[in-house]
C-alpha positions in Angstrom: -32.2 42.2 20.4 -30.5 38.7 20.6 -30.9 38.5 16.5 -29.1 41.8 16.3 -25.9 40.4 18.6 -26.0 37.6 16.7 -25.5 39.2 13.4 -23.3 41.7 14.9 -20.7 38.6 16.2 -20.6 37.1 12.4 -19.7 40.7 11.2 -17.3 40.7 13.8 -15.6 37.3 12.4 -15.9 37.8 8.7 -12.6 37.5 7.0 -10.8 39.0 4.0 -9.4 36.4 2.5 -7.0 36.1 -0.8 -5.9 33.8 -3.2 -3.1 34.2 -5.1 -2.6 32.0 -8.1 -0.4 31.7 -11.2 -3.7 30.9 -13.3 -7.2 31.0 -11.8 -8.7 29.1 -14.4 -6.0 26.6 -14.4 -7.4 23.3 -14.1 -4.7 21.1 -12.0 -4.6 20.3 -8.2 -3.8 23.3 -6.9 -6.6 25.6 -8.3 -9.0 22.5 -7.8 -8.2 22.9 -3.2 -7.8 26.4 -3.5 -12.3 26.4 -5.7 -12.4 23.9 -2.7 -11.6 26.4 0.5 -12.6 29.6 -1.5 -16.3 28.4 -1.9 -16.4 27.4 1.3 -15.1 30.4 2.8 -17.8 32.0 0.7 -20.6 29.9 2.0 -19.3 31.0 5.1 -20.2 34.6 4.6 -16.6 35.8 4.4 -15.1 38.0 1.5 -12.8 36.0 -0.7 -11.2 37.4 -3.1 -8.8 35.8 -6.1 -5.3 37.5 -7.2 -4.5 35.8 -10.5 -1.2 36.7 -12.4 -2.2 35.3 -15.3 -5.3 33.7 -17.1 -5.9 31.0 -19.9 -8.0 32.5 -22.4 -11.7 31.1 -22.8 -11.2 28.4 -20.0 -14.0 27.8 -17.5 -12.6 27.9 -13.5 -13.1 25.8 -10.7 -14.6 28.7 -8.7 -17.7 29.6 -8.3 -19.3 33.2 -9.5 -19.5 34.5 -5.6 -15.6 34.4 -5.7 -13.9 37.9 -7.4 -11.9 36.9 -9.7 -8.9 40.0 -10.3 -6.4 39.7 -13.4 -3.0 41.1 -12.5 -1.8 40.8 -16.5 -5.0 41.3 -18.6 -2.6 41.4 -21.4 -1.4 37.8 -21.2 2.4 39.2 -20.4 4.2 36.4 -18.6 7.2 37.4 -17.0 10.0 36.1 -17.6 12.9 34.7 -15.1 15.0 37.2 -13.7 18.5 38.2 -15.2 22.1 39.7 -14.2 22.7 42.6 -15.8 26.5 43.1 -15.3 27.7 39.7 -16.6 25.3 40.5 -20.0 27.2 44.1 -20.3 30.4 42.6 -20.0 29.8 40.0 -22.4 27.7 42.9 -25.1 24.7 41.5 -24.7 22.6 44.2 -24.9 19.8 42.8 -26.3 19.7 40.4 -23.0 20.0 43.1 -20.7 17.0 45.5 -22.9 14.6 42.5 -22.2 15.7 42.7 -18.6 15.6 46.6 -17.8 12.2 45.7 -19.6 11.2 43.1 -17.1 12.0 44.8 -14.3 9.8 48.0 -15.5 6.9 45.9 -15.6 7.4 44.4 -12.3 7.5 47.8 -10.6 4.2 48.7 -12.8 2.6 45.0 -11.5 3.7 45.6 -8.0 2.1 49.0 -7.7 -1.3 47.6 -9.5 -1.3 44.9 -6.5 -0.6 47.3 -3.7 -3.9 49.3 -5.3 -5.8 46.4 -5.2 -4.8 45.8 -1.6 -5.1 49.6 -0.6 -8.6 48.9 -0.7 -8.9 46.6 2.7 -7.8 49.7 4.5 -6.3 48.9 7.9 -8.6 45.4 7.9 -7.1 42.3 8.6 -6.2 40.6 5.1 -5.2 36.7 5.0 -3.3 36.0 1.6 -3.2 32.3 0.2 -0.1 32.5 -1.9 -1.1 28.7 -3.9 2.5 28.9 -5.9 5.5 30.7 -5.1 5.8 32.4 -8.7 3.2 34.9 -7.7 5.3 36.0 -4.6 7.6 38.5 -6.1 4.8 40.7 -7.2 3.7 40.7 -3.8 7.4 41.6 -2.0 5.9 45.5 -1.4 3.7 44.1 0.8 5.7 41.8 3.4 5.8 43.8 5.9 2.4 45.4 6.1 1.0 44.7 9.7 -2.6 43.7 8.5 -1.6 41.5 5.8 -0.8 38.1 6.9 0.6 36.1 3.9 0.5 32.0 4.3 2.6 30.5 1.2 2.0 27.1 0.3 3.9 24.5 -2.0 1.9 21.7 -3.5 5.0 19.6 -4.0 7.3 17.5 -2.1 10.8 18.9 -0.7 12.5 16.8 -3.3 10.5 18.2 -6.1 11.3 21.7 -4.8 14.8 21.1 -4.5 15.3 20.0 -8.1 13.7 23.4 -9.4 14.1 26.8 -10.2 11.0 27.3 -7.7 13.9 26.4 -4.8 15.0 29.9 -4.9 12.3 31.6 -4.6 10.7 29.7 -1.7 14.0 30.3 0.3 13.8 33.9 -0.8 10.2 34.6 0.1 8.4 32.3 2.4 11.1 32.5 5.3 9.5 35.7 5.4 6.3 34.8 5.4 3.3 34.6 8.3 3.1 30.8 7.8 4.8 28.4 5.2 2.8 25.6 4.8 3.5 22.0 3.6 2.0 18.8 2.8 3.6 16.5 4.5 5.0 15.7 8.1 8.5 14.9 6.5 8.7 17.6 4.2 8.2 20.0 6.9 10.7 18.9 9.0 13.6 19.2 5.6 12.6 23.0 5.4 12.8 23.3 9.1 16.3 21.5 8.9 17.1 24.7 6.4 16.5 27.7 9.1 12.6 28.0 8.4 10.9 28.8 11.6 7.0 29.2 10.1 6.1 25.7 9.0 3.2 24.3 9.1 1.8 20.8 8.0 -2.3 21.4 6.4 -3.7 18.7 4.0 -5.7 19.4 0.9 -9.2 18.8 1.3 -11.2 16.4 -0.8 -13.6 17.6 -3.3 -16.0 14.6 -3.5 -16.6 11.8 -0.6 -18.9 8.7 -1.4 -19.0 5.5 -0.1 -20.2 3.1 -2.8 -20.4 -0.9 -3.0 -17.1 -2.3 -3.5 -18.8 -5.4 -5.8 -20.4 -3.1 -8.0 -17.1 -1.2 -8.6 -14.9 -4.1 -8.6 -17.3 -5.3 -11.3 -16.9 -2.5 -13.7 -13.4 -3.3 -14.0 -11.9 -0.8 -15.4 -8.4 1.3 -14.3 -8.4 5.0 -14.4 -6.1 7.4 -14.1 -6.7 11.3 -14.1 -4.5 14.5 -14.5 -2.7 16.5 -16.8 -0.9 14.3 -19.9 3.0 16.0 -19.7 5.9 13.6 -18.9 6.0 13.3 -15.0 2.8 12.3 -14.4 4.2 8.7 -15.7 1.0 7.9 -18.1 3.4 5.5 -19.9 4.2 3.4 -17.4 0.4 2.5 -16.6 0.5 1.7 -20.7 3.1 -0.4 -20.4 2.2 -2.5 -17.2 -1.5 -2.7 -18.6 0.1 -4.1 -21.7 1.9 -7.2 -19.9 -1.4 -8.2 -18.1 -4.0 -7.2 -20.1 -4.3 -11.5 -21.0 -4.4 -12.1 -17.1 -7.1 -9.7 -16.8 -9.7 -9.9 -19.6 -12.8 -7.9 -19.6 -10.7 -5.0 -18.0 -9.4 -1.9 -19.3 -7.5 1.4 -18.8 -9.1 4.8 -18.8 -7.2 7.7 -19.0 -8.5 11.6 -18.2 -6.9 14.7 -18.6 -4.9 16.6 -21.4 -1.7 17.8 -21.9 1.2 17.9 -24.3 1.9 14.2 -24.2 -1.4 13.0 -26.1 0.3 12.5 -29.3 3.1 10.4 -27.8 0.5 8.4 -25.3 -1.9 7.3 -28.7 1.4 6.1 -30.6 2.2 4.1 -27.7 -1.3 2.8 -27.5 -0.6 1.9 -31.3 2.4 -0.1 -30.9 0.7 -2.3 -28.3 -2.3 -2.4 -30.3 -4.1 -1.3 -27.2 -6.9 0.5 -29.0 -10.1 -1.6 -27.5 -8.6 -2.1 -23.9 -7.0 1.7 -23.3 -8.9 4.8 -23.6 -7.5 8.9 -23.7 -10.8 9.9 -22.7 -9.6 13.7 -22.5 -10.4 16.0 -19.6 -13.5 15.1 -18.0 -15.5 18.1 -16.1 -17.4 15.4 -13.6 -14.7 13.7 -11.7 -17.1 11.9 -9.2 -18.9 10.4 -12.4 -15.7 9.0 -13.6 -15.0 8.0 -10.1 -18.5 5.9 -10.2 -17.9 4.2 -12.9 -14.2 2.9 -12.3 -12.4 0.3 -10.1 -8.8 0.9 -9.0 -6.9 4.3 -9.9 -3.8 4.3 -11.0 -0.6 7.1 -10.7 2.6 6.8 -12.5 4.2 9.5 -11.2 8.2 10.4 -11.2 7.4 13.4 -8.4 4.2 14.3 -6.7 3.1 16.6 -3.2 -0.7 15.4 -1.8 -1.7 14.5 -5.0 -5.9 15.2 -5.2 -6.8 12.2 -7.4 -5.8 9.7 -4.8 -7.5 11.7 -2.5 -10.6 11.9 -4.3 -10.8 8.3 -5.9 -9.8 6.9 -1.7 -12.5 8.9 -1.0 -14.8 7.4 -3.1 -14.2 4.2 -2.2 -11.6 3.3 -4.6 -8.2 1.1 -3.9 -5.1 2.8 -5.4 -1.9 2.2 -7.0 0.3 4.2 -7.2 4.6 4.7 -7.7 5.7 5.6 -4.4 7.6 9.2 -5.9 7.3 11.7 -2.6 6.4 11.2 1.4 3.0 12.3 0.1 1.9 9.6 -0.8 2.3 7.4 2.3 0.0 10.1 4.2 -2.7 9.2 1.7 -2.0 5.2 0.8 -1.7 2.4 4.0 0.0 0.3 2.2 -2.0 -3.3 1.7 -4.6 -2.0 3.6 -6.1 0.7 1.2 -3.5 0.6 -1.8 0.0 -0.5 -3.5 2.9 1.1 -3.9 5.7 0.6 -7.0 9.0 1.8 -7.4 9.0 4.8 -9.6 9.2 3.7 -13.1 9.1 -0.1 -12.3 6.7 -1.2 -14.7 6.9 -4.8 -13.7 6.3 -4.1 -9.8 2.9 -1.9 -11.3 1.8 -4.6 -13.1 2.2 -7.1 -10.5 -0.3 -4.9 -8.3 -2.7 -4.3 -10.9 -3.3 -8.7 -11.2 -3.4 -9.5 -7.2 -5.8 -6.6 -6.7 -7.7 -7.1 -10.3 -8.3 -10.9 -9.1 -8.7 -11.0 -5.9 -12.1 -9.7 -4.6 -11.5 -9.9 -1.2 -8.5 -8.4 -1.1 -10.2 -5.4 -3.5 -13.6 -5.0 -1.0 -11.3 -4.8 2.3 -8.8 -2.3 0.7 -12.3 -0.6 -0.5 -13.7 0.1 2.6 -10.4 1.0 4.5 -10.0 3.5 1.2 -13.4 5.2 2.3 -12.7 4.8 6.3 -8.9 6.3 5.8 -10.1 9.4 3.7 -12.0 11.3 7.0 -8.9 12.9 7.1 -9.6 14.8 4.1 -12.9 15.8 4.8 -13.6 19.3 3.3 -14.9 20.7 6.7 -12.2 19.2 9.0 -9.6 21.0 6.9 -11.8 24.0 7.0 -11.6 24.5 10.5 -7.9 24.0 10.7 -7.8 26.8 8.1 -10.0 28.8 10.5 -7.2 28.2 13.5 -4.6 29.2 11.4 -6.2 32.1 10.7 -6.5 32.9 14.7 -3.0 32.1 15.4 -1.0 34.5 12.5 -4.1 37.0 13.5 -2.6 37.2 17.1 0.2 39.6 16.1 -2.1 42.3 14.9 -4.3 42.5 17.7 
């Protein structure tokens, strides 16, 4: 009798819960939290499901084979952005305004394929992630549906947003929305200063947490840095501030993970600084924690960033960072001098500097260590489980 109550109070609380991404099997930050909170979810016993607009073709995922994985565009279409027609008719553009009329066809075809795929959930409760706001406007049909509660998120800072064409969308869409989550404290406050009265402040969990020795990583002495190679992410500058210490620190060198359009440009930088047996494109690596193990201090040039996930994981692994100090982000995860450094964006000079007094100094290097590993609870996968799980509850309340 009391195993039956039992089982019938976790039927009782399982969830439908769904993610909506640009690209599943994308393989930056975001899809990396969303495999994080999704296979947990699972573990759970609830029933997560994944609304993908798009796919990359013959790319592995993040997620693991419990999680449904549902391809709005099997085709590979890619909408385009969204056009005036009267200003292309007066001008006799037809062939601008075809592609248009064209674009919207297909978005009244996509919309009705995702209202399908909701249809199923009947009158159940349904809690949708939206992880970028690109995949909103196929979901506009649905905004006002009492049992589907949609939560948007943005993975980058205010700043970032405001410099887009992803501005106009969140102001369109995720005023509307059950709960418009942020990253930061500060960044909450700037949409809150624009008429949003739904923000909420949830940090991305942390995939990996380790404490290790901070001697033995201090002695493999070697900087990493990890993400996708394209211009922001500032690989450059770690090349160029590695190059004007790399006789101060001998016996240590630069590691750098990931892939992206910039490779090319990266290696011919490497070339000029004749860089080949101290700095290493080591390509995308698909065990993080390993590289984590087996590096020192990680690095991030960045011109823009939200909560970025490498300084999350490396802190959490017991690694001091440095990192440009490019969005509010950053000083939720880094204290700095007491578990990193911060640099001006794009001051290569000011990186440098940091790389020598934490590269020499192994006192300095084994306290910032430990306060790395202390400072990263915060992240803990399961903490920011349960705040998902309140969340839940409190945009839940209305339908009841």
């Amino acid at each position: 009798m009391e195993h039956s109550i039992i089982q019938e109070c976790l039927i009782l609380q399982k969830k439908n819960i769904v993610f909506v991404l640009n690209e599943y099997n994308g393989h930056g930050g975001a899809q990396r939290v969303a495999s994080i909170l999704a296979n947990d979810f699972v573990a759970d016993g609830h029933n997560v499901k994944i609304l993908s607009i798009n796919e990359q073709q013959n790319q592995p995922s993040y997620f693991n084979d419990q999680v449904e994985v549902n391809v709005l565009h099997e085709d590979g279409y890619r909408a385009p952005m969204e056009k005036a027609l009267f200003p292309h008719l007066k001008s006799f553009k037809f062939k601008v305004v075809s592609k248009e009329l064209k674009r919207r066809r297909q978005l009244i075809k996509s919309r009705l394929k995702v209202e399908k795929f909701f249809d199923q959930f009947g009158d159940e409760m349904v809690y949708v992630i939206v992880i970028q706001v690109w995949g909103m406007q196929w979901l506009e049909n649905l905004m006002y549906r009492k049992n589907i509660k949609i939560i948007g998120q943005s993975h980058e800072s205010f700043a970032a947003a405001y410099n887009s064409h992803r501005f106009k969308r969140i102001l369109k869409y995720y005023k509307q929305t059950a709960k418009f989550l942020l990253l930061t404290e500060k960044d909450a406050t700037k949409f809150e200063s624009l008429g949003f009265t739904n923000v909420g402040v949830l940090h991305n969990p942390t995939t990996y947490r380790k404490k290790q020795d901070a001697k033995k990583l201090w002695e493999n002495k070697t900087f990493i840095s990890v993400g996708r190679l394209i211009e922001d992410k500032g690989n450059d500058l770690l090349i160029e501030a590695f190059n004007k210490v790399k006789d101060q620190l001998p016996g240590w060198k630069l590691e750098i993970y990931g892939d992206g359009p910039d490779h090319k440009n990266l290696k011919l930088l490497i070339d000029i600084y004749n860089l080949h047996d101290r700095v290493f494109l080591k390509g995308r690596t698909e065990n993080a924690l390993e590289v984590y193990e087996r590096a020192s201090i990680l690095l991030l040039g960045s011109k823009a960033e939200g909560l970025p996930m490498t300084l999350i994981e490396a802190q959490s692994c017991s690694l001091p960072c440095i990192s440009t100090d490019c969005a509010p982000g950053i000083k939720e995860i880094i204290n700095e001098y007491e578990t990193g450094l911060l640099a001006t964006v794009g001051d290569a000079d000011q990186f440098s500097r940091h790389m020598v007094r934490l590269a020499k100094d192994f006192n300095k290097y084994e306290a910032y260590s430990k306060n790395a590993y202390i400072e990263s609870q915060k992240f803990e996968r399961n903490y920011i489980k349960q705040q998902w799980y309140a969340l839940f509850d409190e945009v839940g309340v209305e339908h009841e």
